[in-house]
C-alpha positions in Angstrom: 9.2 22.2 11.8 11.4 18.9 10.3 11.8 16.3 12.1 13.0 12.8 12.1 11.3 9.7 13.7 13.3 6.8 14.3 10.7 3.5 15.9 12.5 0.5 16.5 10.9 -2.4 18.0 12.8 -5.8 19.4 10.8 -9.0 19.8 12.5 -11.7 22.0 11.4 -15.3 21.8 12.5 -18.1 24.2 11.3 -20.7 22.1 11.0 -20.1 18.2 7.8 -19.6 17.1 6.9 -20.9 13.5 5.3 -17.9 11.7 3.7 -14.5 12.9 1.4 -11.6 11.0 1.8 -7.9 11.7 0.2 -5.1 11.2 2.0 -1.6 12.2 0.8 1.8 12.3 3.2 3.8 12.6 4.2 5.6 9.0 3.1 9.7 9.5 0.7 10.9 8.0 0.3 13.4 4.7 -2.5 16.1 5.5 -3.2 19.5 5.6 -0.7 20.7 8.2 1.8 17.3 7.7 3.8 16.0 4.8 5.9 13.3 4.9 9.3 13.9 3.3 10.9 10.0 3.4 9.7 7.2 4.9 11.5 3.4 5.2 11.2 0.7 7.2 13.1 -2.9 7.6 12.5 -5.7 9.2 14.4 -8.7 10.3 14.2 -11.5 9.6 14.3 -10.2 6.0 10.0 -9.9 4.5 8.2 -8.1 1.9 5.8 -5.2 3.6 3.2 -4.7 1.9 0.6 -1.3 2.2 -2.8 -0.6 3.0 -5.2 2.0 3.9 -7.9 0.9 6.8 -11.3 2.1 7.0 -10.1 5.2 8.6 -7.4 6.3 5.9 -4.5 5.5 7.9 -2.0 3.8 6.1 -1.3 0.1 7.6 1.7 -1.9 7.0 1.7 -5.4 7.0 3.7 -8.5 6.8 4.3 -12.0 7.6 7.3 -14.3 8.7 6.2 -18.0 7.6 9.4 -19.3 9.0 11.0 -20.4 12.8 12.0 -17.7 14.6 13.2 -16.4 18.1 13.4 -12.7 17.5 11.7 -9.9 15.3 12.9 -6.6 15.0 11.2 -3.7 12.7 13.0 -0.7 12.3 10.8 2.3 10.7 12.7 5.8 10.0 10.7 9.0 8.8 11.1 13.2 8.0 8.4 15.0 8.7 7.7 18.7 8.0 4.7 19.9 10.5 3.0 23.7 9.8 1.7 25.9 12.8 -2.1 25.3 13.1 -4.4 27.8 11.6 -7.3 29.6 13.7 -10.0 28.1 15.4 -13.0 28.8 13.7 -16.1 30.2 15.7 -18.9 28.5 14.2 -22.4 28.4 16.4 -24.0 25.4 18.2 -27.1 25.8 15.9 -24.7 24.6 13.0 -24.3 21.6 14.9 -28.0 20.2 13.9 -27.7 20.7 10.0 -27.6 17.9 8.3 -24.6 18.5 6.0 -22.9 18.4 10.0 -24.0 15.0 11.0 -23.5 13.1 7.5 -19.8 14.4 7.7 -19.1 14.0 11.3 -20.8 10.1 11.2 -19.6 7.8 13.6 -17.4 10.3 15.4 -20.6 11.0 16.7 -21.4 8.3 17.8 -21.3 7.5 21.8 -17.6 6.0 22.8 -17.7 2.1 23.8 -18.2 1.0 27.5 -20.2 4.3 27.6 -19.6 5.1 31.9 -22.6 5.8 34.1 -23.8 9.1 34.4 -22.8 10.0 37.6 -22.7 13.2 39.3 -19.1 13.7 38.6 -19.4 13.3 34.9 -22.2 15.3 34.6 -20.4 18.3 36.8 -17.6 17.9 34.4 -20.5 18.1 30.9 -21.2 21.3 32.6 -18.5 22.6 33.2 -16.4 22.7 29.8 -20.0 24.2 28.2 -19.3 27.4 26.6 -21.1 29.8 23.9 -19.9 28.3 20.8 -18.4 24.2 19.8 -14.9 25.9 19.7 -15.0 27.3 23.2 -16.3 24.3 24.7 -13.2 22.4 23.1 -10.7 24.3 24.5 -12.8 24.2 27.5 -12.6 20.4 27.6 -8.9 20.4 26.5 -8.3 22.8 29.8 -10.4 21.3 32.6 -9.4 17.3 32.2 -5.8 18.1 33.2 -6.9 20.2 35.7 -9.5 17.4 37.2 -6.9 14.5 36.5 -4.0 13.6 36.9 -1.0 12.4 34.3 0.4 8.9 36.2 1.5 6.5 34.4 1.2 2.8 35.6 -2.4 3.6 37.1 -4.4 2.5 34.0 -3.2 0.1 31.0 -4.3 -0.2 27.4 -7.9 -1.3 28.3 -8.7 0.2 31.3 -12.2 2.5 30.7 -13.5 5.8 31.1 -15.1 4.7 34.7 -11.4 3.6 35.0 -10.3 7.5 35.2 -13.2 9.1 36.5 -12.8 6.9 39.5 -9.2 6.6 39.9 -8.4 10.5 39.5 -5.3 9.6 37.3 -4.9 7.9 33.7 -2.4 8.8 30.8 -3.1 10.5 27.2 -5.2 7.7 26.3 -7.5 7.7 29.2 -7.9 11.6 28.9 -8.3 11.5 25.0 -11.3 8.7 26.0 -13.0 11.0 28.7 -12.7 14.2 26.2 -14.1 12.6 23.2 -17.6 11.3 25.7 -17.9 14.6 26.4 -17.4 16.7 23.4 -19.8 13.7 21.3 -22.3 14.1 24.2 -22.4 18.2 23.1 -22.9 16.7 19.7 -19.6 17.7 18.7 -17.8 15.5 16.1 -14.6 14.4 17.9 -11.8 11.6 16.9 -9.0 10.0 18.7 -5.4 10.6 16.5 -2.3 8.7 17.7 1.1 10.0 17.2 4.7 12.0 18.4 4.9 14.7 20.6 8.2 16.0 20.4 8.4 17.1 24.2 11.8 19.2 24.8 13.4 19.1 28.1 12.0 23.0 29.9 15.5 24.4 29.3 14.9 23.6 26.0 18.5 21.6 25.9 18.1 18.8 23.2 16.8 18.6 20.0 16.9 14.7 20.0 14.7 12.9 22.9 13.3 9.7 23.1 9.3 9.6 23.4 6.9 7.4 23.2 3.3 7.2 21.2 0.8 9.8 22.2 -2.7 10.5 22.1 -5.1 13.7 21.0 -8.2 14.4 19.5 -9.1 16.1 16.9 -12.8 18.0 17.1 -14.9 18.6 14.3 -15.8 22.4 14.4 -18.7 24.3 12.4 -17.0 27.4 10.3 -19.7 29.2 10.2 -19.8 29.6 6.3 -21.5 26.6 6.0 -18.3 24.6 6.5 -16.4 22.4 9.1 -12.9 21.5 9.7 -11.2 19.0 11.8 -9.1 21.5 14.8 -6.3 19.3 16.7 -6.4 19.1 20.8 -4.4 17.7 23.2 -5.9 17.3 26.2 -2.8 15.9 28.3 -1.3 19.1 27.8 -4.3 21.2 27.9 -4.1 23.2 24.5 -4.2 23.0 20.8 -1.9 20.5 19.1 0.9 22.5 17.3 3.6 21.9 14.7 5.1 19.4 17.6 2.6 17.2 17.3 3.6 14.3 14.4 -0.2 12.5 13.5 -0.3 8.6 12.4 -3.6 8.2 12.5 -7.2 8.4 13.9 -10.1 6.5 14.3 -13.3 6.4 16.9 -11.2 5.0 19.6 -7.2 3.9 20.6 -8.8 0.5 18.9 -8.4 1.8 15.5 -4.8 3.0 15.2 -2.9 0.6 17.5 1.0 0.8 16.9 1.4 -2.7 16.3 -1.0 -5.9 16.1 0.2 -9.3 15.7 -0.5 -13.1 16.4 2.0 -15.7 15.8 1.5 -19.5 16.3 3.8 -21.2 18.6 4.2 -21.9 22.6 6.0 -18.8 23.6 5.5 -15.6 25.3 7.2 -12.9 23.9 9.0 -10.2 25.2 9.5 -6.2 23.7 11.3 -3.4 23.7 10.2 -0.7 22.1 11.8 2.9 21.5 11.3 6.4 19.3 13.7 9.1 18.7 12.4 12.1 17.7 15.1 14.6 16.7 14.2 18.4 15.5 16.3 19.5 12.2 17.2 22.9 12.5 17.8 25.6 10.0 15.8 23.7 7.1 
């Protein structure tokens, strides 16, 4: 599929502010099942942006405005062409413990931050997405969180916790990603958080332009069996494998590592924003 991803953000001031630093995440991602066609962005006031890759590989894009100002506006514009996801490979849980495994998966690994209790709840739900292989226990954990929980949104905000949505019984993408990678890394499964677009199409399938906002999946790291691994796309909001509607940024351990946007600026003023993405489907290319 092609598609073409329009972010724009507005920054209102209502004093000026005398200089800000910015770092954006929000350019697509080249990979295996993504390429990136054309990618621009602008911002005003008028500043060089410069590129980086972080720790993680996703490219970051950064700049600073050293002068007054009472408004900031970045404009980013993208085409993307996606591929339909291959197979899931069936690999067994003994290929888990090589050691070829655990150098590669590393600090995906690794328990999530703010680790919740064990309670009986958690460990009902550890139980429950266990199948016979890594692959079936992904889907498993892909199926059963939606099923458990609930999509709300305005129940949880950007740092509420794992304990946050076990308790509350509802959370959005990010809170489900959260829960799903705990329990696929306490399997010993590899597992990372990817931020991106999901082009969502009304049911009746009417528009090929909608406006959506960032989303959240994982992305488990599943034995071959041939000695191998690859990295298999989940989305656990809408209970499946991500598909050639899914548009990747980035990934990291947790939402920390591929925030949209992080900024500071120095001046007395609280700032307001609006931000928006139009994601429109390009037929017949």
């Amino acid at each position: 599929m092609l598609f073409e991803i329009v972010y724009e953000a507005d920054y209102r001031y209502p004093v000026a502010v005398s200089e800000s630093l910015n770092a954006l995440r929000v350019k697509p991602a080249a990979g295996p099942h993504q390429s990136v066609e054309s990618f621009d962005i602008r911002v005003e006031p008028d500043v060089r942006v410069s590129t980086r890759r972080d720790y993680f590989g996703t490219e970051v894009l950064e700049f600073g405005i050293d002068q007054p100002h009472d408004s900031m506006r970045i404009v980013a514009q993208a085409r993307v062409r996606t591929d339909a996801r291959p197979a899931i490979p069936a690999g067994r849980w003994d290929h888990l413990t090589d050691e070829s495994y655990r150098l590669a998966g590393g600090e995906f690994l690794l328990t999530t931050p703010q680790p919740p209790e064990i309670t009986d709840q958690l460990a009902g739900l550890s139980e429950a997405i266990r199948r016979d292989t890594p692959a079936g226990t992904a889907m498993a954990t892909t199926k059963v969180i939606p099923e458990r929980f609930e999509y709300r949104q305005g129940t949880t905000f950007v740092h509420s916790t794992i304990a946050d949505l076990v308790n509350g019984g509802t959370g959005v993408c990010q809170d489900f990603v959260h829960l799903a990678l705990h329990l696929l890394r306490g399997h010993g499964i590899a597992a990372r958080y990817v931020s991106g677009y999901l082009f969502a199409a009304p049911p009746d399938g009417g528009s090929d332009s909608v406006e959506v906002q960032t989303h959240a999946w994982l992305e488990a790291y599943l034995p071959t069996g041939q000695g191998g691994a690859e990295w298999v796309a989940f989305d656990p909001t809408n209970g499946g494998q991500a598909g050639d509607t899914h548009v990747k940024i980035g990934h990291g351990r947790n939402y920390n590592d591929v925030p949209p946007i992080r900024g500071i600026y120095r001046g007395p003023a609280a700032d307001s924003v609006e931000v928006g993405v139009r994601m429109s489907r390009i037929n017949g290319v």
